[in-house]
C-alpha positions in Angstrom: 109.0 87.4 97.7 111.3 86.0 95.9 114.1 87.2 92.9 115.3 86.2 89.5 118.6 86.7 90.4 119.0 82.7 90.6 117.0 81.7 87.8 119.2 84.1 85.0 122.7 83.5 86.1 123.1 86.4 88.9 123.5 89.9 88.8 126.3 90.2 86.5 124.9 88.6 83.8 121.8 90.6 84.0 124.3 93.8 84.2 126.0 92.2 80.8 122.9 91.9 79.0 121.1 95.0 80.5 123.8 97.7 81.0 121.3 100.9 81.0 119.1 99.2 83.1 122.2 98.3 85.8 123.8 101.5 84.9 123.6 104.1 87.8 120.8 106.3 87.6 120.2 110.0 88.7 116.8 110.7 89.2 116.6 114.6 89.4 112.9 115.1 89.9 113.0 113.1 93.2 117.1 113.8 94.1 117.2 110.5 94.1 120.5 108.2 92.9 119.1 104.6 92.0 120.7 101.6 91.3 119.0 98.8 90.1 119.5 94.8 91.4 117.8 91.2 91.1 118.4 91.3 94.5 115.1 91.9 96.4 115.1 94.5 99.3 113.7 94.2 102.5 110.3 94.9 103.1 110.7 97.9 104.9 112.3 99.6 102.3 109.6 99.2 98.9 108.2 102.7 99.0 107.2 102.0 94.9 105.6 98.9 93.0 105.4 99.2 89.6 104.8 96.1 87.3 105.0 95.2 83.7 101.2 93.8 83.2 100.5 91.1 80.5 97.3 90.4 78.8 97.2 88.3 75.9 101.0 88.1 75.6 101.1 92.2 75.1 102.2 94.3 77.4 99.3 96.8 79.1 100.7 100.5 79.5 98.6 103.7 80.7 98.6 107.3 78.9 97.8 110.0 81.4 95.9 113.4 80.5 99.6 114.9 79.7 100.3 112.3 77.1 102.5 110.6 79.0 102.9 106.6 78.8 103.8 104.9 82.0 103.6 101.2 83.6 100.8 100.9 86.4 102.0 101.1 89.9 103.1 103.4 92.4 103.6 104.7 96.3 102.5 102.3 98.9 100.2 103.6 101.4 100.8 103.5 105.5 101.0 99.7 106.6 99.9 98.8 103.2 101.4 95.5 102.1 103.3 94.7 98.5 100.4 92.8 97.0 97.6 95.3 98.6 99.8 98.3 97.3 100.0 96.2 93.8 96.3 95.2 93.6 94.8 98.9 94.5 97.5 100.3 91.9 96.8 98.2 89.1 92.4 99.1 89.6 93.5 103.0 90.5 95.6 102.9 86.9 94.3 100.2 84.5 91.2 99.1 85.7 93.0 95.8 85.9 93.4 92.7 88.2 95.9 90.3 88.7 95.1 87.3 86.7 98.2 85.2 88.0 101.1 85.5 90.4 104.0 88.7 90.4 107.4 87.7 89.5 109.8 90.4 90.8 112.2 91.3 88.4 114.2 93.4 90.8 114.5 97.2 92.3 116.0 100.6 92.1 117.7 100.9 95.7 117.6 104.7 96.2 119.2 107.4 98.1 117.6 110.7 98.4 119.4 114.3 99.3 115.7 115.6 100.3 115.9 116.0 103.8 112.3 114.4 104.4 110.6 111.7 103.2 108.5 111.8 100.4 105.5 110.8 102.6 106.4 110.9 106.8 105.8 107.2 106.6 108.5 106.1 104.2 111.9 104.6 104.9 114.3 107.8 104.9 116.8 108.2 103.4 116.8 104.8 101.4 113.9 103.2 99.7 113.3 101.1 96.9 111.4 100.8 94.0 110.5 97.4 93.6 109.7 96.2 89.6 107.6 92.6 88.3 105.2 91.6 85.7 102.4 89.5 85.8 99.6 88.5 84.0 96.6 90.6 84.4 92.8 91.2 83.4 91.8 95.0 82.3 88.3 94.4 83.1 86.8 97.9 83.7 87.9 101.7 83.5 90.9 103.2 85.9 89.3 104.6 89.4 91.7 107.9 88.7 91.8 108.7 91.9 92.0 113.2 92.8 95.2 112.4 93.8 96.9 110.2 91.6 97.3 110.5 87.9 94.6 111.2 85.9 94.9 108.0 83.1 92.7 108.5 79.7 93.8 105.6 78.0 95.3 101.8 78.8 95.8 99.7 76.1 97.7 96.2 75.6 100.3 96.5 72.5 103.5 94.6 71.2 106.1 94.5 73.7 108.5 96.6 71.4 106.1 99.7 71.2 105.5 99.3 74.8 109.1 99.9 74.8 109.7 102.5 72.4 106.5 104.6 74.1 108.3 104.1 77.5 111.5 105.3 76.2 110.1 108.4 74.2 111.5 111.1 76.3 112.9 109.2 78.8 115.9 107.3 80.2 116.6 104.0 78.0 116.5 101.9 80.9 113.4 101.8 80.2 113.3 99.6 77.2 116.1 97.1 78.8 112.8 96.7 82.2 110.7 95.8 79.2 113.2 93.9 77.4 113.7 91.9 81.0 110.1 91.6 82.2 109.5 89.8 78.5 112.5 87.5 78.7 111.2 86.5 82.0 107.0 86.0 81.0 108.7 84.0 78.4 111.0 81.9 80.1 108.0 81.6 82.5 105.1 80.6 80.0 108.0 78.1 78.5 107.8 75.8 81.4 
């Protein structure tokens, strides 16, 4: 795997652009503390892969049965790999595909205060939650798995209701992984 860190000046420019995104985050519902780097974590540590999925130049989000707009991804499974983990994700949540390489945009290094893992599996009590975008294919419905989230809609939009859809409700952080993962396709397609 490799970073952007490199490729857009380093961490502190990133932080300059993208305060709420580097900005240290409290993440109640898991009593988790995050922060967020360019800097890619070992292997050993992902516990999450979510990714920012292009088709068409828009930006493919997922509305579960509570109304609730997320990006595809999620927890990796025992001895599951990154790109396994990614690939079973993306058909779970968007009935999509890859259709071109990840770029890793960066992760959430976390620290928990629950005294076990999340699963007995996982990296304890640091993880990460690693983030990337790719192009991708929706190609057929989300398996909605019984125990994942139960998705009734995925639709490709403008990157800036992506945004705004990811931010309702939420931390604005959000909107700057958006605003990243974009600046990044773009720089990408550019070459």
């Amino acid at each position: 795997m490799t970073d952007i860190t490199e490729r857009a000046g380093g961490d502190a420019d990133l932080a300059a652009r993208y305060p709420q995104l580097y900005a240290p985050q409290r993440w109640a519902w898991g009593g988790i503390d995050a922060l967020f780097s360019a800097a890619l974590p070992p292997d050993e540590l992902i516990t999450n892969i979510h990714l920012v999925g292009f088709e068409q130049g828009q930006v493919v989000l997922c509305r579960d049965a509570r109304g609730h707009w997320f990006l595809p991804g999620g927890t990796r499974e025992a001895g599951e790999g990154v790109d396994s983990c990614l690939a079973r994700e993306l058909r779970e949540e968007a009935g999509a595909r890859l259709a071109g390489e990840p770029v890793w945009l960066g992760a959430h290094r976390c620290v928990t205060d629950h005294p076990v893992p999340y699963k007995p599996w996982q990296p304890h009590p640091e993880k990460a939650w690693l983030w990337g975008w790719a192009e991708v294919t929706v190609d057929s419905a989300p398996t909605n798995p019984e125990d994942g989230e139960q998705v009734v809609e995925v639709r490709a939009m403008p990157a800036e209701e992506a945004r705004h859809l990811l931010v309702r409700g939420r931390e604005p952080w959000w909107g700057e992984l958006i605003a990243l993962a974009v600046e990044s396709h773009d720089a990408a397609t550019r070459q």
